[in-house]
C-alpha positions in Angstrom: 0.0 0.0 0.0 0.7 3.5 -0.9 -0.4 6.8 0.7 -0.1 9.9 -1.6 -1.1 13.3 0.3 -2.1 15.6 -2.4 -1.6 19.4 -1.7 -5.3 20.1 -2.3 -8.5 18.2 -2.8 -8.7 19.3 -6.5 -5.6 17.3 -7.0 -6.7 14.0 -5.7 -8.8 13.5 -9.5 -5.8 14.2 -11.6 -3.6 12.4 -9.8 -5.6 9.5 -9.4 -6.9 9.4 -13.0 -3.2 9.6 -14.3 -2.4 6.4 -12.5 -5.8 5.0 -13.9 -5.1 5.9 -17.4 -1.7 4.1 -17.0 -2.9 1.3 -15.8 -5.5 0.7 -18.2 -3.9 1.8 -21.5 -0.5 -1.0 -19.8 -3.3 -3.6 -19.5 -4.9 -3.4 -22.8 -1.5 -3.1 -24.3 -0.5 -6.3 -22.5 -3.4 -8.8 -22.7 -6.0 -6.6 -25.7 -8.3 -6.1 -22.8 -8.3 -4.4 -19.4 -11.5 -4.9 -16.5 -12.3 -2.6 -14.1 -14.5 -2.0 -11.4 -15.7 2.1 -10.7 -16.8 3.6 -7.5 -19.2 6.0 -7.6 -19.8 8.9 -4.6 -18.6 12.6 -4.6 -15.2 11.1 -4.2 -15.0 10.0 -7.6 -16.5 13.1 -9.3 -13.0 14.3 -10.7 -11.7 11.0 -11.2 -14.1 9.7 -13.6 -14.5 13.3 -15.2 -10.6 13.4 -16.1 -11.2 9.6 -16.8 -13.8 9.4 -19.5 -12.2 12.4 -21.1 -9.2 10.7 -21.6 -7.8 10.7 -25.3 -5.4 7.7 -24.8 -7.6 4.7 -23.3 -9.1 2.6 -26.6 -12.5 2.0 -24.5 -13.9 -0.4 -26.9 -11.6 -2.6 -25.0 -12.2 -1.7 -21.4 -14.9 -3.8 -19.5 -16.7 -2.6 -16.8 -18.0 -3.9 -13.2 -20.1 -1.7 -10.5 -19.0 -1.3 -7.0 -22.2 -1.2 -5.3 -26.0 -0.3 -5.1 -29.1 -0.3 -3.0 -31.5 -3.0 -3.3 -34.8 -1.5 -3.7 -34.0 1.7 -5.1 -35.4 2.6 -8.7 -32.8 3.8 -11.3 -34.9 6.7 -11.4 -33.8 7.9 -8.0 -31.1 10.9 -8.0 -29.0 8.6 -5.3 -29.0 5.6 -7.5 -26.0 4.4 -8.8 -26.8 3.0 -11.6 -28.0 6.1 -12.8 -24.8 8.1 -11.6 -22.9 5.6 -13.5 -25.1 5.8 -16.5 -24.8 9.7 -16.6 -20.8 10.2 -15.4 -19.5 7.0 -17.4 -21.6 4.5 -19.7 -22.8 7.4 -21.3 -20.3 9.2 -22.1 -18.4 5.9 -23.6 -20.5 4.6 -26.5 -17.6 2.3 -27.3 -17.3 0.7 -23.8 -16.6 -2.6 -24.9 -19.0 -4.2 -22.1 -20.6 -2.6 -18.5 -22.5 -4.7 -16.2 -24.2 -2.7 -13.7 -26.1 -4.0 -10.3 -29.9 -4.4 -10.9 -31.0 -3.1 -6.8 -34.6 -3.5 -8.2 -34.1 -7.1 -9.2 -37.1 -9.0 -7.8 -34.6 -11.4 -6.5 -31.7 -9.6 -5.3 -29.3 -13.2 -4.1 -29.9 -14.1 -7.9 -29.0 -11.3 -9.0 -26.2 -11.6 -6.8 -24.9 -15.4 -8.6 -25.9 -13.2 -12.2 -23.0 -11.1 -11.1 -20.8 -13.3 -9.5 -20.8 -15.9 -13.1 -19.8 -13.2 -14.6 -17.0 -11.6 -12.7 -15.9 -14.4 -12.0 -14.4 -15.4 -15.5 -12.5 -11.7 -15.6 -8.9 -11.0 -13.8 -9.9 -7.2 -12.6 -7.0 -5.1 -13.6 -7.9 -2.1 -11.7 -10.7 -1.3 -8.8 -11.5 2.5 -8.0 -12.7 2.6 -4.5 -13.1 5.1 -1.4 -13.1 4.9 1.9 -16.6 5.5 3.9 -16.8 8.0 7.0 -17.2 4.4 9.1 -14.3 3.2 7.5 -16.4 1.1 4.9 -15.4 -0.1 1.9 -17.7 -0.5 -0.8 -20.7 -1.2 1.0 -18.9 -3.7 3.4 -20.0 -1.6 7.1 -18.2 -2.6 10.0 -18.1 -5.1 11.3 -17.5 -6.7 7.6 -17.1 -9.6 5.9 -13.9 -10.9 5.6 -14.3 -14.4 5.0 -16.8 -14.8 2.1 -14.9 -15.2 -1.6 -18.3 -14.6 -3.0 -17.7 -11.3 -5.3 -21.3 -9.8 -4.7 -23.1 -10.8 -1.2 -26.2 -8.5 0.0 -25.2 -6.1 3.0 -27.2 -4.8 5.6 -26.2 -0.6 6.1 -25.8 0.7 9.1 -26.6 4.5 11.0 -23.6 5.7 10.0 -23.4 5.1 6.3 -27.1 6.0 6.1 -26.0 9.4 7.9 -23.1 9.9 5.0 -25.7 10.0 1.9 -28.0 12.0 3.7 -25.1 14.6 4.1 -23.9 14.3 0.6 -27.3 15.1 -0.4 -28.7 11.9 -1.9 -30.9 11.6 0.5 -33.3 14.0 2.5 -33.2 12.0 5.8 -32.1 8.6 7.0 -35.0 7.0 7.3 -34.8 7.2 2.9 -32.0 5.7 2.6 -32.3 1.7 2.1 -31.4 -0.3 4.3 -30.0 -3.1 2.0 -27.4 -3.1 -0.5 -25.3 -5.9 -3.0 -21.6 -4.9 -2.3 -18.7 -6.2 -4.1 -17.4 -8.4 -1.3 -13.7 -7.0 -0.1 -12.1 -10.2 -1.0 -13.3 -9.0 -4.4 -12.1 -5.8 -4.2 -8.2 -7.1 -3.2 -8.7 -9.6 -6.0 -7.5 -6.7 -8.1 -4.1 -6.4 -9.9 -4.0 -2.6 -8.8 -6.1 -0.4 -6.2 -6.8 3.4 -6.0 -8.3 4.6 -3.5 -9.6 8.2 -3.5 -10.7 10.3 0.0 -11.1 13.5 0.0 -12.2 15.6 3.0 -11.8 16.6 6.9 -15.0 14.0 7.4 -12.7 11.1 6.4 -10.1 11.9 8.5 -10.9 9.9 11.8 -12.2 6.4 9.3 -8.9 7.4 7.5 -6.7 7.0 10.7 -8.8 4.2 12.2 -8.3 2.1 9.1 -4.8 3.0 8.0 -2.7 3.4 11.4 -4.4 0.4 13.3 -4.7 -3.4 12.8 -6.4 -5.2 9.8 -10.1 -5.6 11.6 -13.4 -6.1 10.1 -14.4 -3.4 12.7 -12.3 -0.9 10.4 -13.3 -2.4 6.2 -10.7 -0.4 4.6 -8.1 -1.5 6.6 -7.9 -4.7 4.4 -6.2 -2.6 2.0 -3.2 -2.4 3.7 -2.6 -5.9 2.6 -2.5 -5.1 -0.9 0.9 -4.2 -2.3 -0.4 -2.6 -5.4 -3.0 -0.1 -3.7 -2.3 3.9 -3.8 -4.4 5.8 -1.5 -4.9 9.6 -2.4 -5.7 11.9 0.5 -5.4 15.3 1.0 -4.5 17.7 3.7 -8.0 17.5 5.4 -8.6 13.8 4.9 -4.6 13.3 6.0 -4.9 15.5 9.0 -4.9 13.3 11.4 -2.4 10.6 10.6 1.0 10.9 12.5 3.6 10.9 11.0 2.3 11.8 7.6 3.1 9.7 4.6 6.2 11.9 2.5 
């Protein structure tokens, strides 16, 4: 693992995207096809922006897995992620060679599940953009996670505090909105991948940033269990860095 401090928040996006481009344009160039699995949140804003406006990456060659969504929410809904991804990525890549994206309104969300899990499971994921949550999540996984399961999508339950971070982002108007079931890629998924980034931004990251990256590898802390993988760059910023002693150089 890797921590990058960026000198402002605005930098985290280019930075991060620069490594991303690398990455995929090295794996297409290597094997004619590079997989990758997008975040979506206000942490990723810049990063897919300078992403999808990239000149270099041949996307008809890129394939593309979802990180998470809420079980019961219709694509309709300004806090789905479906539709965020539809709007800030899919859309904006007609030649995206495939996207699979979680159905949450699947009448059957454990089949759903296996639909996703058959098919992830016959890719080698080049490249995973993730964030950390203000309870130290990752993906969906809230504490205390699931470490055991090699299942790559499993249905999560979320708790108060993840609730309590959309409704402050703004998807939502008040917790008792926000669904209380989601289908998370599973963090043995997510270290699965040849490379990690790992964007988060912001003085309300700070305390899950510390928790998770200056204690022990712990369920109770989900994005801990990235310290374990050797090819995963964290970018923070002063805020989201401030309270980590001694900072990263």
């Amino acid at each position: 693992m890797i921590l990058q401090v960026c000198t402002a928040k605005s930098d985290i996006g280019q930075k991060a995207s620069a490594d991303a481009i690398q990455i995929i344009t090295d794996a297409v160039a290597e094997k004619g096809i590079a997989s990758i699995v997008v975040a979506t949140g206000t942490s990723q804003f810049d990063l897919l922006q300078n992403l999808t406006s990239s000149q270099v990456i041949d996307w008809s060659k890129v394939v593309m897995f979802h990180l998470d969504e809420y079980i019961g929410l219709p694509i309709s809904h300004p806090a789905s992620f479906r539709k965020y991804l539809t709007e800030r990525f899919t859309s904006k890549l007609p030649s995206l060679k495939e996207f699979y994206l979680i159905n949450g309104e699947a009448e059957d969300p454990i089949k759903e599940c296996a639909r996703l899990n058959e098919i992830i499971s016959k890719r080698k994921i080049d490249l995973a953009l993730v964030g950390i949550g203000e309870n130290g999540h990752l993906a969906f996984n809230d504490p205390p996670a699931d470490f055991e399961t090699k299942d790559p999508y499993i249905i999560v339950n979320l708790d108060d505090a993840c609730k309590m971070q959309q409704v402050g982002e703004g998807w939502f108007k008040n917790r008792g909105e926000v669904p209380d079931t989601a289908i998370s890629m599973s963090v043995h998924q997510i270290l699965a991948a040849e490379k990690i980034i790992c964007s988060v931004p912001g003085k309300h990251k700070a305390k899950a940033v510390r928790d998770c990256l200056r204690g022990a590898v712990t369920p109770l802390h989900p994005a801990s269990a990235l310290i374990r993988h050797e090819a995963c760059t964290i970018f923070l910023d002063p805020d989201s860095a401030s309270l980590l002693t001694p900072l990263p150089s």
